[in-house]
Backbone as CSV, one residue per row, in Angstrom:
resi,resn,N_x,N_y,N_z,CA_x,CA_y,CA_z,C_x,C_y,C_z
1,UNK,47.041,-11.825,6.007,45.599,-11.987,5.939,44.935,-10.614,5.990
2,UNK,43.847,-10.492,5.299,43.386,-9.011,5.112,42.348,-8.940,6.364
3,UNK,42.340,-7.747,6.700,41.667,-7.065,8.045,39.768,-7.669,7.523
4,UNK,38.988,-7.774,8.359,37.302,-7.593,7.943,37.209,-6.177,7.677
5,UNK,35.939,-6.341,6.918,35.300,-5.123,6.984,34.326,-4.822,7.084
6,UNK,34.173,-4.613,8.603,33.231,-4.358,9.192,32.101,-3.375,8.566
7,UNK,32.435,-2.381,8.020,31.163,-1.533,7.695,30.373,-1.735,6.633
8,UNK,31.354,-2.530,5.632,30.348,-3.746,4.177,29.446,-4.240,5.045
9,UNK,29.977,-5.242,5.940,29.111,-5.927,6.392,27.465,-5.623,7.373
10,UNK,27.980,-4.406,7.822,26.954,-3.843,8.567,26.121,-3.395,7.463
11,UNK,26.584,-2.418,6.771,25.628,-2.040,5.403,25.290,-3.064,4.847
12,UNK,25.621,-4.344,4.640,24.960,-5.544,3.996,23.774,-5.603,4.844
13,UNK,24.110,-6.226,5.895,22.885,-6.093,7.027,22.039,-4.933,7.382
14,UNK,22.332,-4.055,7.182,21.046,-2.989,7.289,20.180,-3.105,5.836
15,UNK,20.590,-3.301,4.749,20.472,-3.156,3.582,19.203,-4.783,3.716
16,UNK,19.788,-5.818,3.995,18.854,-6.910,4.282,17.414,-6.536,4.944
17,UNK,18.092,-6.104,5.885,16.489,-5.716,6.656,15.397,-4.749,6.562
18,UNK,16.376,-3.363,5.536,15.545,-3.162,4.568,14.815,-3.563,3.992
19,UNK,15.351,-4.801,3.096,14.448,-5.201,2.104,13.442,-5.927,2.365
20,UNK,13.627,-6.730,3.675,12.523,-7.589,4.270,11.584,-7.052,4.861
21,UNK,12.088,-5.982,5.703,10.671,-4.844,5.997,9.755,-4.604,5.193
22,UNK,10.320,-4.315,3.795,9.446,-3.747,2.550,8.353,-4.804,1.923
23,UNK,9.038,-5.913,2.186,8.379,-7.475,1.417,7.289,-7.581,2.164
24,UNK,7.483,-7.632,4.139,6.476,-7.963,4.375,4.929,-6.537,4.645
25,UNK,5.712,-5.540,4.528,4.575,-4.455,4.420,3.939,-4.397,3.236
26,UNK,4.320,-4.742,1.611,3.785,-5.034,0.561,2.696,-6.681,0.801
27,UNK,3.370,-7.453,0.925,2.475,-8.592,1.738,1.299,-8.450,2.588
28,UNK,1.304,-7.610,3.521,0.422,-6.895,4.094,-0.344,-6.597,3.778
29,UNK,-0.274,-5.777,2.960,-0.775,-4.768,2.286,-1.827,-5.490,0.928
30,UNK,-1.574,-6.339,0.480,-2.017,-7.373,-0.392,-2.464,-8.372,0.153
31,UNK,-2.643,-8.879,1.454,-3.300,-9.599,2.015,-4.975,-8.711,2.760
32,UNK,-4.638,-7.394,2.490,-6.230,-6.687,3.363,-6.486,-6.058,1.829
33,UNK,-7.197,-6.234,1.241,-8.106,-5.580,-0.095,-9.122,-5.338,0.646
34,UNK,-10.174,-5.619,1.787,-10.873,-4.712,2.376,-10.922,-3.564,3.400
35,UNK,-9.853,-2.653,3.101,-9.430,-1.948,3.425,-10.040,-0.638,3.186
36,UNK,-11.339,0.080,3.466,-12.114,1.195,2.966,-11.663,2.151,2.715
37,UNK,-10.096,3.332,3.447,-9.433,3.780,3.149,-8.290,3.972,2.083
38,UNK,-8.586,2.521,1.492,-6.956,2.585,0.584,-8.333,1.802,-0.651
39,UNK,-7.566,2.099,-1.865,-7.511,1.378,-3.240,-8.569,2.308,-3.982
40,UNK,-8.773,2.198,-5.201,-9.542,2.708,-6.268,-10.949,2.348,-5.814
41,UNK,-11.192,1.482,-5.283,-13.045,1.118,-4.980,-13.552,2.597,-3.895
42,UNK,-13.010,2.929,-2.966,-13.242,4.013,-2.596,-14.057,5.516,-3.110
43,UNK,-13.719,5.556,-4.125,-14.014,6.681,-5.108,-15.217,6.040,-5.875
44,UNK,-15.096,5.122,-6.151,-16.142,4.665,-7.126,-17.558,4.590,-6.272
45,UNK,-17.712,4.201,-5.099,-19.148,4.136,-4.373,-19.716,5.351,-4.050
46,UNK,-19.030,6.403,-3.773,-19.296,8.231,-3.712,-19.919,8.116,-5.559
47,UNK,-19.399,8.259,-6.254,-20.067,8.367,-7.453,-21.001,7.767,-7.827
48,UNK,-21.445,6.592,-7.244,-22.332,5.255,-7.723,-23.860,5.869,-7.171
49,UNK,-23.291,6.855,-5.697,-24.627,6.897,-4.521,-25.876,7.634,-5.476
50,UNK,-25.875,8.751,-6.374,-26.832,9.343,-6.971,-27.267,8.839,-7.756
51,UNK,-28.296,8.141,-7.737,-28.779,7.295,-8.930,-30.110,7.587,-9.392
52,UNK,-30.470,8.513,-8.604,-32.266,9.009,-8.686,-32.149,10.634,-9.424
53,UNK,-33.182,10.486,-10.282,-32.415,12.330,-10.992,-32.874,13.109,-10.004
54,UNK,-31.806,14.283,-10.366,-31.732,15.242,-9.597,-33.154,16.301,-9.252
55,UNK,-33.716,16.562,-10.686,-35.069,17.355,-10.535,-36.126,16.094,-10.643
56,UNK,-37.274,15.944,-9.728,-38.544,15.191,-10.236,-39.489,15.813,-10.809
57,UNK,-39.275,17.137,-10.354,-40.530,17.943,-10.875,-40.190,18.550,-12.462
58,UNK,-39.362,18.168,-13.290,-38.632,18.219,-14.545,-39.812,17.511,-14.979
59,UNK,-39.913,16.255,-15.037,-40.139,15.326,-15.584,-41.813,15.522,-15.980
């Protein structure tokens, strides 16, 4: 009968819990979209704020 092998198996199992860590921090992560620090909307409201021209006395 052949010996186990133990260190497949451990690397299987570390390798698992890897991947489930990752699933549920992506999950996470896709469950908060109001998140003010993270995503593309961030940038866009800094650009949006100037909406009045710059010189009045131009005009």
């Amino acid at each position: 009968m052949a010996t186990p092998n133990y260190g497949y198996e451990k690397r299987q199992r570390e390798l698992a819990k890897k991947q489930k860590k990752e699933e549920k921090l992506r999950a996470k992560t896709q469950r908060r979209p109001d998140d003010p620090h993270a995503g593309p909307d961030a940038g866009d409201q800094a650009a949006q704020a100037p909406s009045a021209p710059a010189d009045p006395a131009a005009s």
